[in-house]
C-alpha positions in Angstrom: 113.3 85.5 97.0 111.1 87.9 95.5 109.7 85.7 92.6 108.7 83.0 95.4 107.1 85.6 97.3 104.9 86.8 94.3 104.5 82.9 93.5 103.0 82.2 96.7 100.6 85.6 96.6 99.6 85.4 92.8 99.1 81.5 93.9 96.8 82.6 96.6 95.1 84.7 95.2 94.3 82.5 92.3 92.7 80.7 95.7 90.5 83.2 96.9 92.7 82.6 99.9 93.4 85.2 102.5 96.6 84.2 103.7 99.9 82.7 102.1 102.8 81.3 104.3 105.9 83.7 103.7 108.1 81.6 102.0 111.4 82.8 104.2 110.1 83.3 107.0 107.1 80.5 107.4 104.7 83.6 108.8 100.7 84.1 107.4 100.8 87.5 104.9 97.3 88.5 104.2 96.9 89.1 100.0 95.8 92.3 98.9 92.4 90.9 97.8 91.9 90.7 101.4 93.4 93.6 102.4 91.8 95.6 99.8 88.7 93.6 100.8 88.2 95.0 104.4 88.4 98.2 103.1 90.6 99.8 105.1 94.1 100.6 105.9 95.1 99.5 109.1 99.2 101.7 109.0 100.7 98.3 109.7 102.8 98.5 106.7 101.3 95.3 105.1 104.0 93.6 102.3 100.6 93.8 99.5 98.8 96.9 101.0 96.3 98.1 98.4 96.0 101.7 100.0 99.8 102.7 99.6 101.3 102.3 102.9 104.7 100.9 103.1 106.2 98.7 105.3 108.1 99.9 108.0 111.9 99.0 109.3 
């Protein structure tokens, strides 16, 4: 599952999207460009967060 996941991120990226549809689940996950992009963190525990947070449980 992880190779999808970093499939559908990189292919996003690639993009300039902001969004990719989780390839489990079918939810939106904002790419870190975008995080990284709004400049801040927002302790959410996003799955690409540039600013080192991790996601939690």
């Amino acid at each position: 599952m992880e190779e999808r996941i970093a499939a559908a991120h990189a292919d996003a990226v690639a993009r300039g999207a902001s969004t990719y549809r989780d390839p489990a689940t079918g939810f939106h996950v904002f790419t870190n460009s975008w995080l990284l992009a709004r400049g801040t963190c927002c302790d959410q525990g996003c799955r690409h967060c540039p600013y080192g947070t991790t996601a939690t449980p």
